[in-house]
KOLZADO-97327 format. One line per 10 residues: number of its first residue (from 1); their letters; for each residue x, y, z of N, C-alpha, C. Coordinates in steps of 0.001 Angstrom, whole numbers, plus 500000, padded with zeros to 6 digits. Atoms other than C-alpha are relative to their C-alpha. Example, Ala and Ser with C-alpha at 12.3 -4.5 7.8 and 13.67 -1.06 7.14 Angstrom:
! KOLZADO-97327
1	AS	500890,498810,500000,512300,495500,507800,500900,501200,500000  499180,498810,499940,513670,498940,507140,499230,501090,500730;
END
This chain:
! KOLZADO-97327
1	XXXXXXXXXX	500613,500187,501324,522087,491811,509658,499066,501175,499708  500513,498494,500372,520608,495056,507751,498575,499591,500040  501316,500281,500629,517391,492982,506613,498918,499863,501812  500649,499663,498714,516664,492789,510783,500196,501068,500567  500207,498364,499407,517628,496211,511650,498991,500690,499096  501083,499190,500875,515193,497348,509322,498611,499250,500472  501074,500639,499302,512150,494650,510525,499598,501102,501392  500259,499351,498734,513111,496346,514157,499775,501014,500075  500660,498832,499656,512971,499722,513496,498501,500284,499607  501328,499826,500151,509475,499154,512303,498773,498700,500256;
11	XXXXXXXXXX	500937,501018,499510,508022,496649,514185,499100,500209,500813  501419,499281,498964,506063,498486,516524,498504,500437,499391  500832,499322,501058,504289,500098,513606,499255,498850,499308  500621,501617,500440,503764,496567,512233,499062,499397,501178  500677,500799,499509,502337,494888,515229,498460,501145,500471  500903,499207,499509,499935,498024,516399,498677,499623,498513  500813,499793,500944,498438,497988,512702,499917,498533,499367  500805,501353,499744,498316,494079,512641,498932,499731,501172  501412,500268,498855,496016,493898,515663,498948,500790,499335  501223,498852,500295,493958,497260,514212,499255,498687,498541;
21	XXXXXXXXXX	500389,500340,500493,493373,494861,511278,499124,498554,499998  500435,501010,499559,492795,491907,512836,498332,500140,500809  501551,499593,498903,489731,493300,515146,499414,500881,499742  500802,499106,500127,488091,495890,513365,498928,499384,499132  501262,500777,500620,485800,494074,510961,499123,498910,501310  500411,500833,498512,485002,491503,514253,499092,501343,500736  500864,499278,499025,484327,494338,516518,498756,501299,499482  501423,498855,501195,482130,496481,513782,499074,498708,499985  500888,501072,499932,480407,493040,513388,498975,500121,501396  500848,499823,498314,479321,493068,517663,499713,500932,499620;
31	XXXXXXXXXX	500724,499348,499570,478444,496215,517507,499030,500501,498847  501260,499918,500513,475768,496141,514434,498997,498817,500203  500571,501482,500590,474870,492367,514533,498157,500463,500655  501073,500028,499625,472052,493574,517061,498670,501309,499122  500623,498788,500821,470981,496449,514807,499087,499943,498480  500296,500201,500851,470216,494797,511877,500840,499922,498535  499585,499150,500997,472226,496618,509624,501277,499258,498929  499123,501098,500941,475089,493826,508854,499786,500056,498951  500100,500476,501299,473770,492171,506140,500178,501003,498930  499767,499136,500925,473340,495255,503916,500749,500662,499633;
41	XXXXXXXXXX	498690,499296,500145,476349,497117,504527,501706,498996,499950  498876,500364,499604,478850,494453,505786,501211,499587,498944  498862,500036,500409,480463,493625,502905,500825,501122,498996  499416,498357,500255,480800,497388,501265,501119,500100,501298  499054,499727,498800,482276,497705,504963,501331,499416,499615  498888,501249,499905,484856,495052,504649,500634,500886,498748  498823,499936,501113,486083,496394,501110,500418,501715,500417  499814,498530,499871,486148,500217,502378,501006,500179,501167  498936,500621,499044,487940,498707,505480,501306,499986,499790  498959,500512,500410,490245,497123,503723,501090,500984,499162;
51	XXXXXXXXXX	499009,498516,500819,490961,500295,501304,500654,500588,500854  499137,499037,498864,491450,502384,503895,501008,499770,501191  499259,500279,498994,493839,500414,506081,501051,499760,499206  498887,499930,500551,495912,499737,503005,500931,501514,499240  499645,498655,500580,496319,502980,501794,500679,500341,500893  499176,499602,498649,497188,504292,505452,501289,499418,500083  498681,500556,499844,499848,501738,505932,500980,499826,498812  498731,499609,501403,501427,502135,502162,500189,501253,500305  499331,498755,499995,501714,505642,503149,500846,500455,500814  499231,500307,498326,503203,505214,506613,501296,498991,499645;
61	XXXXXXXXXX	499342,500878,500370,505494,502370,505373,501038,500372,499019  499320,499133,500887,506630,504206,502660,501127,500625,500480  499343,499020,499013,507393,507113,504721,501002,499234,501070  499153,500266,499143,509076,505292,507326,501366,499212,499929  498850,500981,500319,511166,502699,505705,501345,500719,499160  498847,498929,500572,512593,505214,503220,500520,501058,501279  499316,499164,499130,513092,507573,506026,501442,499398,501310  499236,500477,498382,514843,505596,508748,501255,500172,499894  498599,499840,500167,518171,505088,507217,500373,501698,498837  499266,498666,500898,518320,507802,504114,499927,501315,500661;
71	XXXXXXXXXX	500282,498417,499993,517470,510597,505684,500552,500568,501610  499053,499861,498731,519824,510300,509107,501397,499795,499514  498345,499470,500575,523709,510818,509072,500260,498510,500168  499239,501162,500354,523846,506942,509464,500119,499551,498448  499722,499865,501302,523914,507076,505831,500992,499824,499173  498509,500157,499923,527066,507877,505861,500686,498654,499759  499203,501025,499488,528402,504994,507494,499665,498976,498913  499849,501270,500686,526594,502341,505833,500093,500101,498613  499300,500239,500866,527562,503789,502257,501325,499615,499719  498813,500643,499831,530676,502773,503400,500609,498951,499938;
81	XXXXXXXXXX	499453,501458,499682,530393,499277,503732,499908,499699,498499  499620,500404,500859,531392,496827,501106,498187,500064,498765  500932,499561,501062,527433,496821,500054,499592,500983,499179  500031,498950,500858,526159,498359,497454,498351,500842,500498  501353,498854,499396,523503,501245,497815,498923,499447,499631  501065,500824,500457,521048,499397,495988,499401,498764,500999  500385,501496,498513,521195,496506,498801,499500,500424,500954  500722,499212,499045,520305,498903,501109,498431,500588,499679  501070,499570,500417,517571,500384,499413,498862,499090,499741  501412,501084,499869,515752,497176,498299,500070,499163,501423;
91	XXXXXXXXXX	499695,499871,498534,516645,495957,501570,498294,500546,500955  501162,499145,499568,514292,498492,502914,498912,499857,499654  501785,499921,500756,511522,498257,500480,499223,498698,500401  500799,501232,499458,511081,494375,501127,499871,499773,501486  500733,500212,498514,510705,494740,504562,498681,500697,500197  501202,499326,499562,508171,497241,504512,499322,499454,498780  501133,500473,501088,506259,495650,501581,499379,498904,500419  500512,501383,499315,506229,492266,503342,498840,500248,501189  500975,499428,498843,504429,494257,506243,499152,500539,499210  501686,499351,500519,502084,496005,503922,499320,498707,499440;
101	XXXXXXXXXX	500506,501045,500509,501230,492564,502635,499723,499035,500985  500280,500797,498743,501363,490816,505576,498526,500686,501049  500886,499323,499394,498590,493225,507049,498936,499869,499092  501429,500469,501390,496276,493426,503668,499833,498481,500735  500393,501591,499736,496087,489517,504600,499536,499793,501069  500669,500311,498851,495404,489817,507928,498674,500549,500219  501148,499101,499598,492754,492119,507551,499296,499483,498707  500545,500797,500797,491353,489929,504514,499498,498811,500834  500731,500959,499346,491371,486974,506520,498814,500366,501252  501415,499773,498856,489043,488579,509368,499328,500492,499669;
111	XXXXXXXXXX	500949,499609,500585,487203,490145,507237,499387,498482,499332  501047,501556,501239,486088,486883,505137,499464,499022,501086  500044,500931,498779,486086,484900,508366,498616,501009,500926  500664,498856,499212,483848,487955,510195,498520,499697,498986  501065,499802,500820,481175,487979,507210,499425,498615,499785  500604,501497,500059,481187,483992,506785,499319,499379,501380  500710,500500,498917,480089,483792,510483,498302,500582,500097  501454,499201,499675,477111,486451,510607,499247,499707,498473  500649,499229,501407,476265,486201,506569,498935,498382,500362  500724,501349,500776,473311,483706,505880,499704,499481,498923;
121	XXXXXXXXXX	499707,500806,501187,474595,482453,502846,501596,500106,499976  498260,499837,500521,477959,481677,503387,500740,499876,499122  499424,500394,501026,478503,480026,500293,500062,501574,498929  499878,498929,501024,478424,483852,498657,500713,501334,501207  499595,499485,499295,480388,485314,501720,501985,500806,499347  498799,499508,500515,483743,487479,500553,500985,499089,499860  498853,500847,499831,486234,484670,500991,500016,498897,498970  500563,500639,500957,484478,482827,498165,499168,500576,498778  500534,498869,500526,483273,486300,496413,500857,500009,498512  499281,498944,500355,485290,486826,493371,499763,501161,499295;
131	XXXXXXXXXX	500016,498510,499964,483730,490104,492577,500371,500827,501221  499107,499036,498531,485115,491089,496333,500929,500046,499624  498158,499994,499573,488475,489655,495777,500204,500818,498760  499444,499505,501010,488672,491216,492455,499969,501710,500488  499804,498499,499815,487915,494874,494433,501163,499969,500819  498920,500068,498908,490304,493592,497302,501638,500276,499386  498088,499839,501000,493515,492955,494570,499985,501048,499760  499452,498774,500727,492695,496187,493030,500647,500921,501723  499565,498814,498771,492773,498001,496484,501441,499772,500635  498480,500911,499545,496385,495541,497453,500415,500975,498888;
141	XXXXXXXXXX	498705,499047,501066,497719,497362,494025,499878,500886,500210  499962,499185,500120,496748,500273,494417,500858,500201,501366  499653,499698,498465,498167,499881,498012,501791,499946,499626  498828,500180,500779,501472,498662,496652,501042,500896,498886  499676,498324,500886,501734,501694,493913,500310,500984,500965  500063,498823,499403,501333,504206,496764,500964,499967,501003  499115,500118,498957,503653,502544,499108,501439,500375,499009  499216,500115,500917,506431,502344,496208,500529,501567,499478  499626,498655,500433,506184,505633,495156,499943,500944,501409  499557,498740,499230,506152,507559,498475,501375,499306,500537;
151	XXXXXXXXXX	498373,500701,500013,509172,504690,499473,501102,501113,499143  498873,499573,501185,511145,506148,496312,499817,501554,500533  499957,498700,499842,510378,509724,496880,500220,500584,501430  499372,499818,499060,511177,509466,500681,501655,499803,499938  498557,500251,500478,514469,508145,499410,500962,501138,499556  499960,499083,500631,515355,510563,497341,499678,501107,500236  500039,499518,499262,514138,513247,499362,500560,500490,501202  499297,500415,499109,515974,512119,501928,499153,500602,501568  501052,499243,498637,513007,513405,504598,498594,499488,499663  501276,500194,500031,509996,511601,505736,499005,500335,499698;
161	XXXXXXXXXX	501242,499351,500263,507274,513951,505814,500335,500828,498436  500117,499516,501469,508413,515388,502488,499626,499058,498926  500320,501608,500714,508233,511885,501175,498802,499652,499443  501646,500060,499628,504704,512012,502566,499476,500653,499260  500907,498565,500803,503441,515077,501259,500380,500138,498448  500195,499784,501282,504680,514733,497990,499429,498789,499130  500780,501174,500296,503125,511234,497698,498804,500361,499774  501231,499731,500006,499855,512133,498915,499771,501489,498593  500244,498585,500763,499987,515518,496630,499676,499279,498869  499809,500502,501454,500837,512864,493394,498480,498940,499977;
171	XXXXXXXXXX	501046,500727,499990,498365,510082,494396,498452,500950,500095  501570,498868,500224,495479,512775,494629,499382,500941,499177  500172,498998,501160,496192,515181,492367,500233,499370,498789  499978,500298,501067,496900,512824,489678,497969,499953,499251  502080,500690,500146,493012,511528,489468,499517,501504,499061  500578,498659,499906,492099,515461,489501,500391,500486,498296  499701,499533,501788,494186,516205,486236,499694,499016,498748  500414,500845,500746,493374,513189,484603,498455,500828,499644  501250,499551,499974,489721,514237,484990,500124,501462,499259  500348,499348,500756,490476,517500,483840,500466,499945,498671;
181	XXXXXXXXXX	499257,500216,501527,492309,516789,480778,499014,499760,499134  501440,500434,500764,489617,514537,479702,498754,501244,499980  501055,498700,499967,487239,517447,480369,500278,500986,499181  499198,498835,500497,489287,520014,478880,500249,499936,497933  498991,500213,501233,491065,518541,475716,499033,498347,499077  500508,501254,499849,489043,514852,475821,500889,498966,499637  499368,501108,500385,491970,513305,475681,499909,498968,501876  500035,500831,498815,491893,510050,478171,501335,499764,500282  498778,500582,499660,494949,509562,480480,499780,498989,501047  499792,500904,498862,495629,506740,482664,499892,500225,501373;
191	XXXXXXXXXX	499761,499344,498874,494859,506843,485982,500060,498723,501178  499276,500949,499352,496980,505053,488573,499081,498911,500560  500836,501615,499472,495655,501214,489398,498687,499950,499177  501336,500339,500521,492138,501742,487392,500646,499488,498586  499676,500491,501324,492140,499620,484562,500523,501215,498748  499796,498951,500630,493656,501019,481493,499557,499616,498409  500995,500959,501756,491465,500993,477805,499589,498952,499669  500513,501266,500395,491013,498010,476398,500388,498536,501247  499535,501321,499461,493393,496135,478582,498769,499293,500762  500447,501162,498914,492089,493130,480558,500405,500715,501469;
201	XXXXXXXXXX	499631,499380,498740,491916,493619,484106,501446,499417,500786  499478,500443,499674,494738,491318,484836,501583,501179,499342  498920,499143,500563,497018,493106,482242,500351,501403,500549  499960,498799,499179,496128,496593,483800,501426,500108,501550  498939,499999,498677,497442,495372,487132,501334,499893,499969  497984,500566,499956,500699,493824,486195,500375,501581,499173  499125,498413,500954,501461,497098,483700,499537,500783,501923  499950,498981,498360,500456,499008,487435,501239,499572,500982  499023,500705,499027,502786,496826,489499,501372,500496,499367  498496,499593,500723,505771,497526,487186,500108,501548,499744;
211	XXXXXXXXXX	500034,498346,499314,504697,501496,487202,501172,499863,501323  499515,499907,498887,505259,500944,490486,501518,499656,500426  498267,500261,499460,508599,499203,491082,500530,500831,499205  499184,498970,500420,509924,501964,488347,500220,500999,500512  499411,498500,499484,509818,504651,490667,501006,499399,501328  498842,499920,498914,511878,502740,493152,501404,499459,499167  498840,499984,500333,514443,501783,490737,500805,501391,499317  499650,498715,500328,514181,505571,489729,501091,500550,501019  498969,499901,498881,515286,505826,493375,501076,499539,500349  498892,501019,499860,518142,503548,493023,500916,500546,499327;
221	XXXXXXXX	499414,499408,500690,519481,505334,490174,500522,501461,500177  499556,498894,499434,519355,508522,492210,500926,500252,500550  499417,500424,498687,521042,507356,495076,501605,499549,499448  499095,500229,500814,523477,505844,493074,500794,500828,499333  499144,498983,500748,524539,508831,491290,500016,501273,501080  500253,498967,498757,524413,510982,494727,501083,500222,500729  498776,500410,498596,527181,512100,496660,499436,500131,501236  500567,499589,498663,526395,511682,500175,501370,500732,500709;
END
């Protein structure tokens, strides 16, 4: 079954960066609790945590899931079979999305669980925050956008680290030209996952989420029209 050869070739990567998420808010906890310093920082910690472990693993996930099959000569073979290229491709994406989501959660729950033990007011502890959870979803979409689009552009690429590098180049350098545009011209452009004008914050996200799955059906349409 394709949907477990794809789990296996990235399950190692999954369980290393489920434990990292599971025990890093915990073991940052031991080693300030005696310091003082918890309370004031811990739950900035927790959401800067949380950014930065989803970002990492949408970019890694990306990279790896698109890479495993497109960009080796088994390619070949399995355009061969009766499925279609598209089955393969989303295929791929929901395995590694389920793992980038399956990790955001794990590293949510020990974080909310980590802060509700040491905080003395639990009743205003992240897990019951929603000005946290509302930074936590944005940082899940934005995690979700970045996995999606280096996915599609590893695809299409057909090479990991190019995948990579032209992800990270888009997710970084977009911000940068946005900023100068507005500086430059003052016209305002959108800039990936931050709310956009007037919208609501809910509306923002879902118009972000569907950004996002358009660059992997961009990749579908590639692939599709590709001779291998």
């Amino acid at each position: 079954m394709y949907f477990w050869k794809c789990w296996r070739d990235t399950r190692s990567f999954f369980i290393v960066f489920a434990i990292i998420a599971a025990v890093v808010m915990p073991v940052a906890a031991v080693v300030c609790v005696g310091t003082g310093l918890l309370e004031s920082f811990g739950a900035e910690a927790f959401r800067s945590t949380f950014a930065l472990i989803v970002m990492f693993v949408a970019l890694a996930l990306g990279a790896l899931c698109g890479n495993e099959e497109f960009a080796r000569d088994i390619i070949h073979f399995l355009f061969t079979k009766p499925r279609s290229r598209a089955y393969f491709l989303w295929t791929g994406w929901v395995v590694g999305c389920a793992q980038l989501l399956a990790i955001a959660l794990i590293n949510w729950a020990a974080g909310s669980l980590t802060l509700a033990h040491y905080s003395k007011n639990p009743a205003h502890v992240a897990v019951l925050d929603s000005a946290m959870n509302q930074l936590l979803a944005g940082a899940a979409i934005e995690g979700l956008y970045v996995y999606c689009l280096t996915y599609a552009l590893t695809v299409v690429l057909r090479n990991g680290l190019r995948g990579l590098g032209a992800s990270i180049a888009i997710v970084f350098g977009v911000p940068f030209f946005a900023i100068a545009v507005r500086w430059r011209w003052e016209i305002r452009l959108p800039i990936p996952t931050v709310p956009i004008a007037n919208l609501s914050l809910l509306t923002s996200n879902i118009v972000w989420l569907l950004v996002a799955l358009l660059f992997v059906f961009a990749a579908q349409l590639v692939i599709e029209r590709t001779e291998i």
